[in-house]
CHARMM-style PDB file with segment names, atoms N, HN, CA, C and O in Angstrom:
ATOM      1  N   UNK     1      13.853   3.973   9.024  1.00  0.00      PROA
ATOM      2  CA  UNK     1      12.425   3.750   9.082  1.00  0.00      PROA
ATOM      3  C   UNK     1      11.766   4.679   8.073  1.00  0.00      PROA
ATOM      4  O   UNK     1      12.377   5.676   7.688  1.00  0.00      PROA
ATOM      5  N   UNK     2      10.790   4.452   7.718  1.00  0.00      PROA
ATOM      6  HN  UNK     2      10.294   3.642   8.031  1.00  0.00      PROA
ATOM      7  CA  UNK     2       9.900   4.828   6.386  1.00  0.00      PROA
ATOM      8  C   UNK     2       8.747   4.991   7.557  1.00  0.00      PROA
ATOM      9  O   UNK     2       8.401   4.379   8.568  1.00  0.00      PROA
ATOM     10  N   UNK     3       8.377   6.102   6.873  1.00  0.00      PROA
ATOM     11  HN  UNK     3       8.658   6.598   6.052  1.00  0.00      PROA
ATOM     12  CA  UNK     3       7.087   6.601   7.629  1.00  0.00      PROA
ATOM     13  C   UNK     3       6.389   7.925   6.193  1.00  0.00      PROA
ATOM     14  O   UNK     3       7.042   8.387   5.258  1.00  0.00      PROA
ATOM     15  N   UNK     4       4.998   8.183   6.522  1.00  0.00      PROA
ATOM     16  HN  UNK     4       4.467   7.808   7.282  1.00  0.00      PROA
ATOM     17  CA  UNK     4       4.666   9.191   5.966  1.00  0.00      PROA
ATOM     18  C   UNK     4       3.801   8.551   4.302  1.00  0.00      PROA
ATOM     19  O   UNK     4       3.591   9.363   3.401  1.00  0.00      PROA
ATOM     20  N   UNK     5       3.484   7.377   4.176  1.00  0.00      PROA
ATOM     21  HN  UNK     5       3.654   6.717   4.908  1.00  0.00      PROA
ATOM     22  CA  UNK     5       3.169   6.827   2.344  1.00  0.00      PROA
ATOM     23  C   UNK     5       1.925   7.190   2.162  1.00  0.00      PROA
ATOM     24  O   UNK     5       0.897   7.031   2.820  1.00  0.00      PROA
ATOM     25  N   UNK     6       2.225   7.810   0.960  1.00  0.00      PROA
ATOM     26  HN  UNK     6       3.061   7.939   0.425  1.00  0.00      PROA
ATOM     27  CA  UNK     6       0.613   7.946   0.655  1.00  0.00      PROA
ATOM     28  C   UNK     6       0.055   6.463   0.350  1.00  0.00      PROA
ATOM     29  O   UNK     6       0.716   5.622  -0.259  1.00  0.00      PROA
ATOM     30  N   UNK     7      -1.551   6.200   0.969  1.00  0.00      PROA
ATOM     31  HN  UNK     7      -2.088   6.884   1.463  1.00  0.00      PROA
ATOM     32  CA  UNK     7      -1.423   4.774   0.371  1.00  0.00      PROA
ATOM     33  C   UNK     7      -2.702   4.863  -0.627  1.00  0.00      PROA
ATOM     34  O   UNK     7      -3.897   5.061  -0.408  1.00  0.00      PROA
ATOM     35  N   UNK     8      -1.561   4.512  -2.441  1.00  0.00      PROA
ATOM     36  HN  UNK     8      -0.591   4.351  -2.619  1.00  0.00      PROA
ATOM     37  CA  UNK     8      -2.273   5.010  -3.375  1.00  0.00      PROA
ATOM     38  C   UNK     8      -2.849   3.236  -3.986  1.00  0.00      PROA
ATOM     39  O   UNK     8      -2.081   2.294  -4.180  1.00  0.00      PROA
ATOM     40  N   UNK     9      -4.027   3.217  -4.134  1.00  0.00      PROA
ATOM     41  HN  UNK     9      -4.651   3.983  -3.976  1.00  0.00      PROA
ATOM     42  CA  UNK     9      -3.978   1.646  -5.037  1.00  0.00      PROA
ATOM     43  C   UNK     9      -3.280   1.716  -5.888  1.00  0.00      PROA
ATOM     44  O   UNK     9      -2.752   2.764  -6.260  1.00  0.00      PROA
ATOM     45  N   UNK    10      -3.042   0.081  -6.634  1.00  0.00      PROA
ATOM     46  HN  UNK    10      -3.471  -0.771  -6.332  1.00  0.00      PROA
ATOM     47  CA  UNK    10      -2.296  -0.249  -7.788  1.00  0.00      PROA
ATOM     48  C   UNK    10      -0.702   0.183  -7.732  1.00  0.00      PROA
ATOM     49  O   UNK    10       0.117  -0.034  -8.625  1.00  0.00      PROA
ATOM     50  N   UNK    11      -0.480   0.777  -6.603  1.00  0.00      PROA
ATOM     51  HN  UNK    11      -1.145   0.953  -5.878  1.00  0.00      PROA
ATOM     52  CA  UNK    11       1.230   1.218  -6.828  1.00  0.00      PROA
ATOM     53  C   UNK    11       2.015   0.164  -5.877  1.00  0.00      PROA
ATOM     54  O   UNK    11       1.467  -0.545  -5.033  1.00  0.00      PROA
ATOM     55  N   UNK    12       3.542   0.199  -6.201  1.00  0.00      PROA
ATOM     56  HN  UNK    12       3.988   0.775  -6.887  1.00  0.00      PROA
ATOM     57  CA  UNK    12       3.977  -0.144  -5.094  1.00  0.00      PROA
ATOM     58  C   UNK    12       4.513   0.843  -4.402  1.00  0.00      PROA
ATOM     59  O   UNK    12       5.270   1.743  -4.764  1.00  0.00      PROA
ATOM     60  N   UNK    13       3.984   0.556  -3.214  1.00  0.00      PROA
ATOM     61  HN  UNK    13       3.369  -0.176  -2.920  1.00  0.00      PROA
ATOM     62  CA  UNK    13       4.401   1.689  -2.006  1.00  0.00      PROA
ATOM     63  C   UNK    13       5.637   2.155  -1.753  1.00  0.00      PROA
ATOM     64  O   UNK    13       5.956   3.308  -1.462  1.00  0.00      PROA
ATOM     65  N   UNK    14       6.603   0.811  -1.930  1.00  0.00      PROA
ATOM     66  HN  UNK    14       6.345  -0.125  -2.167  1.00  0.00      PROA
ATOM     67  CA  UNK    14       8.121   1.076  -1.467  1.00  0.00      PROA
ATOM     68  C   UNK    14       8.826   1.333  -2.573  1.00  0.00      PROA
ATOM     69  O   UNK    14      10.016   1.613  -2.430  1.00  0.00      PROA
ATOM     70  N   UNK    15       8.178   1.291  -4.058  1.00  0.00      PROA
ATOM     71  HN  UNK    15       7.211   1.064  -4.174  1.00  0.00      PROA
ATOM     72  CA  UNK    15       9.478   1.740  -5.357  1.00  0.00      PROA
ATOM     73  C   UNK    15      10.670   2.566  -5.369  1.00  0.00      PROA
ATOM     74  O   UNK    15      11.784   2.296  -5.819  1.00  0.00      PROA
ATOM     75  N   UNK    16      10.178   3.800  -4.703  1.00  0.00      PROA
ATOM     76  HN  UNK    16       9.274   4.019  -4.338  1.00  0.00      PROA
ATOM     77  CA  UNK    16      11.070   4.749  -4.788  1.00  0.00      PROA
ATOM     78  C   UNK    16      12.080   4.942  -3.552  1.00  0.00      PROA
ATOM     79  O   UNK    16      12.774   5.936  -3.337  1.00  0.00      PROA
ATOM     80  N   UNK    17      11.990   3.525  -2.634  1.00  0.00      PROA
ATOM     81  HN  UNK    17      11.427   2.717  -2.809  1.00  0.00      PROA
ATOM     82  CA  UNK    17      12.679   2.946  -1.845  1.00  0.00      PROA
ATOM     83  C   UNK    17      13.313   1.751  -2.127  1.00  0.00      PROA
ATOM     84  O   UNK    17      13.831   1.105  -1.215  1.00  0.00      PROA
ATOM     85  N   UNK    18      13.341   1.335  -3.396  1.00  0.00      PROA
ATOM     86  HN  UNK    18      12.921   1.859  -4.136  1.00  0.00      PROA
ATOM     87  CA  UNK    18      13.878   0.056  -3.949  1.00  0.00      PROA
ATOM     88  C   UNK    18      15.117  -0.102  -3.028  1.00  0.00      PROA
ATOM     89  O   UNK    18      15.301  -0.994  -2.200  1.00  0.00      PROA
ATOM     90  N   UNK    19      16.366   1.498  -3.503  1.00  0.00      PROA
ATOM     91  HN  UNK    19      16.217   2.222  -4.176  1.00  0.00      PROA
ATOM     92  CA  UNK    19      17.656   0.839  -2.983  1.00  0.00      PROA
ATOM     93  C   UNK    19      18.040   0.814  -1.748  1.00  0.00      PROA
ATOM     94  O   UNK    19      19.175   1.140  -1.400  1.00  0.00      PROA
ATOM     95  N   UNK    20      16.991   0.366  -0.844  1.00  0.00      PROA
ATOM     96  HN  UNK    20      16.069   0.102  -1.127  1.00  0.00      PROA
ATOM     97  CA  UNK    20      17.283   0.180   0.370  1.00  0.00      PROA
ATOM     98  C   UNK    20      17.652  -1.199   0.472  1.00  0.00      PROA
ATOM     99  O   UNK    20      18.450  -1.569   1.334  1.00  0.00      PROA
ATOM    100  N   UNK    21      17.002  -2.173  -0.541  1.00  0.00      PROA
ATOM    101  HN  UNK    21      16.354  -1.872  -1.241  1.00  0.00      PROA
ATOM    102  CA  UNK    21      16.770  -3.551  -0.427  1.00  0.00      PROA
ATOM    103  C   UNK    21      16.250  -4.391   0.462  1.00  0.00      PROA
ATOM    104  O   UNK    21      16.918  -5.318   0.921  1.00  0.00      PROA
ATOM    105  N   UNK    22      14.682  -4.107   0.893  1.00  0.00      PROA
ATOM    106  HN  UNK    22      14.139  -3.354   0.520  1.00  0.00      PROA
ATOM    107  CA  UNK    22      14.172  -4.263   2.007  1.00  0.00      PROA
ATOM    108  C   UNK    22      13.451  -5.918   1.454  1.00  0.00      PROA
ATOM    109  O   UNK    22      13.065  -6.823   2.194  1.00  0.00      PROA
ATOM    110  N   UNK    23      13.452  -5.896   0.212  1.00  0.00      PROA
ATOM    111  HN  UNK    23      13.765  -5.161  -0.389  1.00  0.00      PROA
ATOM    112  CA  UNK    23      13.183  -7.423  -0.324  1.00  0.00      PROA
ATOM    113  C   UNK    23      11.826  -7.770  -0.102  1.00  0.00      PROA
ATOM    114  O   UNK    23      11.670  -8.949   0.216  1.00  0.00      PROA
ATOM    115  N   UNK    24      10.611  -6.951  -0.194  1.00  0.00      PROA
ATOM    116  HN  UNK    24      10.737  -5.993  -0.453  1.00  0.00      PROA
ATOM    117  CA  UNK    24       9.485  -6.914  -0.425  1.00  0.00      PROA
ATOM    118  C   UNK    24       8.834  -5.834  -0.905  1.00  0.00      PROA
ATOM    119  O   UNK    24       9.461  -4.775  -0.889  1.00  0.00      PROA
ATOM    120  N   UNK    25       7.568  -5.836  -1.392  1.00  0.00      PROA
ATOM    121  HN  UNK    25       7.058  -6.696  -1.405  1.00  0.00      PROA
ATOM    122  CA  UNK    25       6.489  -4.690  -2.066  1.00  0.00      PROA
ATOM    123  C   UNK    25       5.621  -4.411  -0.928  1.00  0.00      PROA
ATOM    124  O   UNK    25       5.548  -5.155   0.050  1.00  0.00      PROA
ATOM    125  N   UNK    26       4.782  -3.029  -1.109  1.00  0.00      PROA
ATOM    126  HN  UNK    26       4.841  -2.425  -1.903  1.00  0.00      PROA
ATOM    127  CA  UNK    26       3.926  -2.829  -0.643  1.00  0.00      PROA
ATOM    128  C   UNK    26       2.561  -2.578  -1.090  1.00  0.00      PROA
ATOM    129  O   UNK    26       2.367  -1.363  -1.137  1.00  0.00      PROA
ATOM    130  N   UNK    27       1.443  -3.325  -1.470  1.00  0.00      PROA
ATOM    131  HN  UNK    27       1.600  -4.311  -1.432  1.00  0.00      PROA
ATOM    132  CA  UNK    27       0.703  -2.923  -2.221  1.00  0.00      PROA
ATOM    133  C   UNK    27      -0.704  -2.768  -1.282  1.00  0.00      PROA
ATOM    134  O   UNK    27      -0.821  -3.623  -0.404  1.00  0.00      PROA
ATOM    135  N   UNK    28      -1.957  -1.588  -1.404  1.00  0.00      PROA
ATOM    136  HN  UNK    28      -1.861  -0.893  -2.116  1.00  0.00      PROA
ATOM    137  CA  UNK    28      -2.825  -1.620  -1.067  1.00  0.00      PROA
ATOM    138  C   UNK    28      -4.592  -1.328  -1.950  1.00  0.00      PROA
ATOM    139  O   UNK    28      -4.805  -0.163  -2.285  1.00  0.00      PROA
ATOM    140  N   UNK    29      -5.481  -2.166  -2.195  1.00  0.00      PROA
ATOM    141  HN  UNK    29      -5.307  -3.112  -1.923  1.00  0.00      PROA
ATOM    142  CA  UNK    29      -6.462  -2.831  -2.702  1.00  0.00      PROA
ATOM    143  C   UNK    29      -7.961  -2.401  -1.934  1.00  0.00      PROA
ATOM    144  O   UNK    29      -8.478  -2.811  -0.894  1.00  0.00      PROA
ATOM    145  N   UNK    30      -8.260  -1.703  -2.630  1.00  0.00      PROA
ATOM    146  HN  UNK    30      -7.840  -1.370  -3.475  1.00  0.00      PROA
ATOM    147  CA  UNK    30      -9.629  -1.423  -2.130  1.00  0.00      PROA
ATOM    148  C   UNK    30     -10.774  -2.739  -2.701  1.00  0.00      PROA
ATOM    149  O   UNK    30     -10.544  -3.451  -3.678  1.00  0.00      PROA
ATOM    150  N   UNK    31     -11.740  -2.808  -2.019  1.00  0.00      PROA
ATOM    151  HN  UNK    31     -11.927  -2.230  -1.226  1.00  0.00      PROA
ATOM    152  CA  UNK    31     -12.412  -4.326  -1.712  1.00  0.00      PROA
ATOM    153  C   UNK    31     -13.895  -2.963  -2.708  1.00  0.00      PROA
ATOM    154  O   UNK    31     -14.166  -3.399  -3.827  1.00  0.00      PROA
ATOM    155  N   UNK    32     -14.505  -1.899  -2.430  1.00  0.00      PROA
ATOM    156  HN  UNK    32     -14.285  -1.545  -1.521  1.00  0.00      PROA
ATOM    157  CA  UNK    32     -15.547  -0.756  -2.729  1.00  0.00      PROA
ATOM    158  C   UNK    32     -15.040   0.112  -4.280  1.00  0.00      PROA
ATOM    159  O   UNK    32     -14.232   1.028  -4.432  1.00  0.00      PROA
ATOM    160  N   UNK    33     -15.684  -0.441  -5.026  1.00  0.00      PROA
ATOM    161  HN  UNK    33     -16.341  -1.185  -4.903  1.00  0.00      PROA
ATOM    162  CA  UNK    33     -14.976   0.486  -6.203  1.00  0.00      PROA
ATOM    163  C   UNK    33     -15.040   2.140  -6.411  1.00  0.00      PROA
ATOM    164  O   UNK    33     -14.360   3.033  -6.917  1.00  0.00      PROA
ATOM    165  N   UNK    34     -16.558   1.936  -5.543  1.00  0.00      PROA
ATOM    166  HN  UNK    34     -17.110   1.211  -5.132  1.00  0.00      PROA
ATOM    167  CA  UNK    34     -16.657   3.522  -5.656  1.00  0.00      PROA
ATOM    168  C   UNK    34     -15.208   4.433  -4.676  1.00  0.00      PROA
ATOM    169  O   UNK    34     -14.992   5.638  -4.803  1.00  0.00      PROA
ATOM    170  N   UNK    35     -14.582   3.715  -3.968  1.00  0.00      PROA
ATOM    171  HN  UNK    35     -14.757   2.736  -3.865  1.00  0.00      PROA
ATOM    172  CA  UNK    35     -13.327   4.395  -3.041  1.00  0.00      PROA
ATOM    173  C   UNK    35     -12.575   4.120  -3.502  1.00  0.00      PROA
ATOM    174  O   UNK    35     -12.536   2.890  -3.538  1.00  0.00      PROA
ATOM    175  N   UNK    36     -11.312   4.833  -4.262  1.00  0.00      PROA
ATOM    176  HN  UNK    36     -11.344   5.832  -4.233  1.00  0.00      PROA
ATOM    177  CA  UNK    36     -10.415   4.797  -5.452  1.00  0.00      PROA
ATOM    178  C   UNK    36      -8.889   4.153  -4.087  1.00  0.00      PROA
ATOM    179  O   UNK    36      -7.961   3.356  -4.223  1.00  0.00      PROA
ATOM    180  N   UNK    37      -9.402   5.104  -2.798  1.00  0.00      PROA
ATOM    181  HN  UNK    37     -10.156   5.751  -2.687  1.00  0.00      PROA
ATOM    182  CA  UNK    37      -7.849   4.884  -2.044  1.00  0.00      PROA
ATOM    183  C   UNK    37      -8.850   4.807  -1.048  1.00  0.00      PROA
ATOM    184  O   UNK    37     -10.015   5.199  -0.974  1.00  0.00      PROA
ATOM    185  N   UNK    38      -7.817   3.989  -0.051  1.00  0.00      PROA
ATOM    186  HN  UNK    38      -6.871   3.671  -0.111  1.00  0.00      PROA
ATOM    187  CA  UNK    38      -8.175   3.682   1.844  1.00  0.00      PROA
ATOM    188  C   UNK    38      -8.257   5.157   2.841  1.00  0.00      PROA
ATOM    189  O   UNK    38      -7.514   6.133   2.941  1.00  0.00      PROA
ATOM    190  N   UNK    39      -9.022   4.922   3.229  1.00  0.00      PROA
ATOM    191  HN  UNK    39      -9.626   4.129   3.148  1.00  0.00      PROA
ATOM    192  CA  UNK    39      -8.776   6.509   4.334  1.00  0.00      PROA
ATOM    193  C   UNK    39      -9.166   5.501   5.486  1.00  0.00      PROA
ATOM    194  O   UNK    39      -9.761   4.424   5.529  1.00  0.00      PROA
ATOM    195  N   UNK    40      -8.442   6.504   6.578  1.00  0.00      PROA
ATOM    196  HN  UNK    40      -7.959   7.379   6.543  1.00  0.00      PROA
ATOM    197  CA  UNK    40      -8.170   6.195   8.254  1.00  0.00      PROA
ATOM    198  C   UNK    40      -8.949   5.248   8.837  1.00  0.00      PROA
ATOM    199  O   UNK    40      -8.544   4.308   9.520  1.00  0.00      PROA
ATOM    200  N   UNK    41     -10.429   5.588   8.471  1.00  0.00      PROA
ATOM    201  HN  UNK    41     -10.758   6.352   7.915  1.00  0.00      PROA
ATOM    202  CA  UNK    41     -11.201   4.371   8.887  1.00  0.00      PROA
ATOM    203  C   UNK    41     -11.726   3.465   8.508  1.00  0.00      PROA
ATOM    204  O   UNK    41     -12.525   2.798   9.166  1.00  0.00      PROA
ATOM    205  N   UNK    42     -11.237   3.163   6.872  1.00  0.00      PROA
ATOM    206  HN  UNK    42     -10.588   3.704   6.337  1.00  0.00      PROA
ATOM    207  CA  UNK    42     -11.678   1.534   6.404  1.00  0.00      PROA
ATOM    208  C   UNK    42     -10.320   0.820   6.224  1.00  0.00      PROA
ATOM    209  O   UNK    42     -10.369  -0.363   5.887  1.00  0.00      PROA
ATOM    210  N   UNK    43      -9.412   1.256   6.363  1.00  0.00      PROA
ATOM    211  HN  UNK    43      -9.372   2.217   6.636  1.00  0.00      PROA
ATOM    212  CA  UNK    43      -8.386   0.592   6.050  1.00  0.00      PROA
ATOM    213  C   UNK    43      -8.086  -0.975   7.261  1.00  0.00      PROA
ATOM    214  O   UNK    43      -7.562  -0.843   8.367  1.00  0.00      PROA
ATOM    215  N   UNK    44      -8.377  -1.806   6.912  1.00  0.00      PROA
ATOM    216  HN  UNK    44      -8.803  -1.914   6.014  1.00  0.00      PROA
ATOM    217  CA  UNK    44      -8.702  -2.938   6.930  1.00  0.00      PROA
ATOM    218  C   UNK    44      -9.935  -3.775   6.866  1.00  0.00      PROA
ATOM    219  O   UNK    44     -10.095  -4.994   6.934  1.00  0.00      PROA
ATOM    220  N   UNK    45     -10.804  -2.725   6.707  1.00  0.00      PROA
ATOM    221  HN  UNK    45     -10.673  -1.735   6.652  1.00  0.00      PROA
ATOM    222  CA  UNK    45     -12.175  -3.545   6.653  1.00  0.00      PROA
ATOM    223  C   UNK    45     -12.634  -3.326   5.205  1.00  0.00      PROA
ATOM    224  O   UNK    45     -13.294  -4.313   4.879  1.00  0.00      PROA
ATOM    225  N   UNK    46     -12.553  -2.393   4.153  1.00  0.00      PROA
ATOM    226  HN  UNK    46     -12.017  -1.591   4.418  1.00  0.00      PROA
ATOM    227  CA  UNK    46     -12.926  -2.677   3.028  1.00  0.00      PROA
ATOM    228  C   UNK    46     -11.764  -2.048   2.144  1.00  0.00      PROA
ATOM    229  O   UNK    46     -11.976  -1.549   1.039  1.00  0.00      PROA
ATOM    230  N   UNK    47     -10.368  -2.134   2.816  1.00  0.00      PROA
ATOM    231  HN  UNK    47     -10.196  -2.540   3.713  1.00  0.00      PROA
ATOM    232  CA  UNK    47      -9.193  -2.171   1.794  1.00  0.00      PROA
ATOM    233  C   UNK    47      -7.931  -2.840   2.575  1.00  0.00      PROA
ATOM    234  O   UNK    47      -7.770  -2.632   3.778  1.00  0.00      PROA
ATOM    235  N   UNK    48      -7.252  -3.467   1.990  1.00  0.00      PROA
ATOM    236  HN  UNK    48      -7.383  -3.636   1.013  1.00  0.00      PROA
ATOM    237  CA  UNK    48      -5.829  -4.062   2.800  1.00  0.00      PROA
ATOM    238  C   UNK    48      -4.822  -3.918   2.157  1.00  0.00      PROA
ATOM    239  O   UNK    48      -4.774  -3.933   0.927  1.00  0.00      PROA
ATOM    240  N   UNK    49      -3.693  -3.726   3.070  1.00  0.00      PROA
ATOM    241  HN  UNK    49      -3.732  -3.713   4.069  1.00  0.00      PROA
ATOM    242  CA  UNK    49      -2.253  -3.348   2.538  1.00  0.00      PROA
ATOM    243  C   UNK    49      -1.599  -4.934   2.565  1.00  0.00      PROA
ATOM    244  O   UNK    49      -1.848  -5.677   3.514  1.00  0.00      PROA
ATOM    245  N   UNK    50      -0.951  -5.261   1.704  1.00  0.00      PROA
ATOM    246  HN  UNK    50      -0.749  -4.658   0.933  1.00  0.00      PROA
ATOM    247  CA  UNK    50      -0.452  -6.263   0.949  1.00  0.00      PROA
ATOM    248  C   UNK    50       0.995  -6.160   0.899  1.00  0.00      PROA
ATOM    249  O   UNK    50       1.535  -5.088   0.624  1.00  0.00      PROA
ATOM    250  N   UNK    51       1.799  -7.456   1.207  1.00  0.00      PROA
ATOM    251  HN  UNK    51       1.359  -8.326   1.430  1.00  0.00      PROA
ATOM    252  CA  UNK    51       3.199  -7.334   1.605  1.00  0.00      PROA
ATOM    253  C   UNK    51       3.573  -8.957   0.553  1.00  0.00      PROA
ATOM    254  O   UNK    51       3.306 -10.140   0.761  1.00  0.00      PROA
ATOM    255  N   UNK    52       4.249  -8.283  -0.515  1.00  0.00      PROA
ATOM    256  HN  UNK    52       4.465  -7.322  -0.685  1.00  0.00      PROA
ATOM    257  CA  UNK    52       4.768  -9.090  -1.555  1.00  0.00      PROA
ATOM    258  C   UNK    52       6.306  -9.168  -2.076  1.00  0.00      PROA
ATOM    259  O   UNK    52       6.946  -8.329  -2.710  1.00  0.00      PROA
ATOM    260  N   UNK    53       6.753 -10.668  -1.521  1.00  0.00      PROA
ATOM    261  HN  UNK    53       6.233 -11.349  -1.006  1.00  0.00      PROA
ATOM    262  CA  UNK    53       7.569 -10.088  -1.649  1.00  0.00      PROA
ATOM    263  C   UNK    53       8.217 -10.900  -3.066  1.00  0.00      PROA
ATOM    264  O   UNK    53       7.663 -11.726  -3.791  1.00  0.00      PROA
ATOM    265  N   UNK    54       9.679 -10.285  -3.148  1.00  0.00      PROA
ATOM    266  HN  UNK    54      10.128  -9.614  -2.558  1.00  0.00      PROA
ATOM    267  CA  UNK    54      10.086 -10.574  -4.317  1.00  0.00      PROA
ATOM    268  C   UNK    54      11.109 -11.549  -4.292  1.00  0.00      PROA
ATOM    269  OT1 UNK    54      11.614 -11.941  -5.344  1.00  0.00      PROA
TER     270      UNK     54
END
């Protein structure tokens, strides 16, 4: 289990977990430009984490 991600926009979350081969991305998107990253309490209402897979 993976625990602990910083959740940075524009990255994928799981890269440096590639060789696990979990066979998806993690990406998270702020919706507010002025908020560069999600904190505790908008994270789903004006940013979402995104599950892409490959």
């Amino acid at each position: 289990m993976i625990k602990g991600i910083p959740l940075i926009t524009g990255a994928n979350l799981l890269a440096q977990y590639r060789y696990l081969g979990l066979g998806f991305s993690l990406y998270v998107n702020c919706d507010d430009p002025a908020n560069d990253n999600p904190t505790q309490t908008d994270l789903g209402i004006k940013s979402h984490l995104y599950a892409v897979t490959e």
